[in-house]
C-alpha positions in Angstrom: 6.9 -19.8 29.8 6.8 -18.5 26.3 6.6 -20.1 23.1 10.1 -19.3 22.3 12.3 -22.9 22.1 14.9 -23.6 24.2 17.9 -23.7 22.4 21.2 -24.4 23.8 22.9 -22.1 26.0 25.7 -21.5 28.3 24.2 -22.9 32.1 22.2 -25.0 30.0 21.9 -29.4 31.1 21.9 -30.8 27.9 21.2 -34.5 27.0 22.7 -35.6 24.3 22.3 -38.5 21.9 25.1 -39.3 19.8 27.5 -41.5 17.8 31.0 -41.3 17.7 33.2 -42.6 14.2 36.7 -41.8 12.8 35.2 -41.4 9.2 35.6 -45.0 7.8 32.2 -45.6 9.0 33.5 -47.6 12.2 31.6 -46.5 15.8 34.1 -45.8 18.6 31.1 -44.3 21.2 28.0 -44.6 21.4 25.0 -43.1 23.7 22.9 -45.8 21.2 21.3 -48.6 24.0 22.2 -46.3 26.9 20.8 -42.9 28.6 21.7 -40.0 26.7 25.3 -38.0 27.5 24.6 -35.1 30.2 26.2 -32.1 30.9 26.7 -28.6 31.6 26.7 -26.6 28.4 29.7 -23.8 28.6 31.2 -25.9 31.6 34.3 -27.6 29.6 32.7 -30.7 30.0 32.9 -32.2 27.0 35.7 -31.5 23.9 35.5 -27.9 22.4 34.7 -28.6 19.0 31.6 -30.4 20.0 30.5 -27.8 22.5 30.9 -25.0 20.2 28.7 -26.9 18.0 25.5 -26.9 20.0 25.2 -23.6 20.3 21.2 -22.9 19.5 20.3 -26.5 19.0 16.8 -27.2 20.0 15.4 -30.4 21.5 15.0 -32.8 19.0 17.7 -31.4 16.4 19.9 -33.6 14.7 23.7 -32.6 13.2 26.8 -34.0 12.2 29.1 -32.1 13.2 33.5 -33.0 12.4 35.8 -32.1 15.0 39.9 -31.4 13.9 42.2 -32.4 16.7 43.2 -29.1 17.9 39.4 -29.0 18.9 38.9 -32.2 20.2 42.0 -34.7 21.8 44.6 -32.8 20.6 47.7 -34.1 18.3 49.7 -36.8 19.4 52.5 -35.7 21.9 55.6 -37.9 20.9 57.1 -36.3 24.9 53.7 -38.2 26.1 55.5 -41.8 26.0 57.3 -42.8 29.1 59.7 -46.5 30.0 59.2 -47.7 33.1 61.3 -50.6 34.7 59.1 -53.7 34.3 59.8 -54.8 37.7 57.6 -51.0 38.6 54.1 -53.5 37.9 53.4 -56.0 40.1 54.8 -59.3 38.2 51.4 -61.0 37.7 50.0 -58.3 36.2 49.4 -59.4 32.5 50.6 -56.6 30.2 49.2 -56.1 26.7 49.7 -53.7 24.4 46.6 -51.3 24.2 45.6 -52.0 27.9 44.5 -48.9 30.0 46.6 -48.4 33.2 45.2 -46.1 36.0 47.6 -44.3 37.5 48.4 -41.7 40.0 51.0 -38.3 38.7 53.5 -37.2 41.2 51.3 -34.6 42.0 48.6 -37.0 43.0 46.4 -36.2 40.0 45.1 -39.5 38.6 46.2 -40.3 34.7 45.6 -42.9 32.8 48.3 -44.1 30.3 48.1 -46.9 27.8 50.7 -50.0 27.1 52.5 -48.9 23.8 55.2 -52.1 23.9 55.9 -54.4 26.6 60.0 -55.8 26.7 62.0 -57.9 29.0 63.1 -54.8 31.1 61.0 -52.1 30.5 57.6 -51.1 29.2 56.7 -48.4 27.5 53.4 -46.2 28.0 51.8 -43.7 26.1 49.7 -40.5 28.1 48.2 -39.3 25.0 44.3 -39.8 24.9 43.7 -42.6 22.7 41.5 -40.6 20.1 44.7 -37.7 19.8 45.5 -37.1 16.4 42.0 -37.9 15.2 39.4 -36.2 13.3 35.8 -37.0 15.1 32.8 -37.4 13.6 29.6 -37.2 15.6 26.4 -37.4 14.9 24.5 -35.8 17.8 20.4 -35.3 19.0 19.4 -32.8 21.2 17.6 -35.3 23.4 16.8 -32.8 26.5 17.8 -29.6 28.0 16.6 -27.2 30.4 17.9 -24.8 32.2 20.5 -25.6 35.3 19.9 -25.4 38.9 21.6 -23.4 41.2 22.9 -26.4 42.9 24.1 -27.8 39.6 26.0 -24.4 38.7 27.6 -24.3 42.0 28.7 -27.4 41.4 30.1 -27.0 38.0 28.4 -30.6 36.9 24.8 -31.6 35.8 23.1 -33.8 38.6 21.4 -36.7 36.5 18.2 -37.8 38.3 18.0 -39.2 41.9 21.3 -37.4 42.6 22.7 -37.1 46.4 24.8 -33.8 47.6 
């Protein structure tokens, strides 16, 4: 090994520390109390904005780095809202506007969709990605990174530690 650092790199497992806000100040995510975020640099593992960001960060290295919409969760899609009969949810099922629903597309893809209003009949739910149409502020670490296996590249995926194949 040289004395040249790391930096990061496409094919790179990166562990990442960092903090999520929408600019006012208020956190959304956090890493902060919990292992640091890992994945596979160059992989589309985590929003675009972001990755492109940590390109040649070293272990260690702190940024803030602001991520536009078309980079991150995209803009709101107003198409992204769909009514379905109320009677569609089983009727003990407590809907509130804001809850996540998991669900499964016709093509058997899972989504998830989120309660926008709740009426007598129908109820209404929105497929957008709750942060679409925001700007995101992170403020990130470089907590780790070393090159990924073979395995792990195969895969497509960083295996954290004591993984199983």
């Amino acid at each position: 090994m040289t004395d040249q650092k790391l930096t990061v790199a496409d094919d790179f497992v990166v562990s990442l520390d960092y903090t999520l806000h929408l600019g006012e100040g208020e956190i959304v995510d956090t890493s902060s109390g919990r292992d640091p975020l890992e994945f596979l640099q160059g992989h589309n593992q985590i929003i675009p904005g972001l990755e492109q960001a940590l390109y040649g960060m070293a272990v260690g290295e702190e940024k803030s780095v602001v991520v536009v919409p078309e980079d991150g969760y995209g803009h709101r899609d107003l198409d992204a809202f769909q009514q379905i009969p109320r009677d569609a949810f089983p009727p003990d099922m407590n809907l509130e506007p804001g809850m996540g629903i998991e669900l499964v597309s016709n093509t058997g893809e899972p989504a998830v969709a989120f309660v926008a209003e709740v009426g007598p009949e129908n109820v209404v739910l929105d497929f957008n990605h709750p942060l679409a149409g925001a700007t995101l502020h992170f403020d990130v670490r470089i907590a780790a990174l070393r090159p990924a296996t073979g395995e792990e590249l195969s895969h497509g995926h960083a295996h954290g530690p004591g993984h199983e194949h």
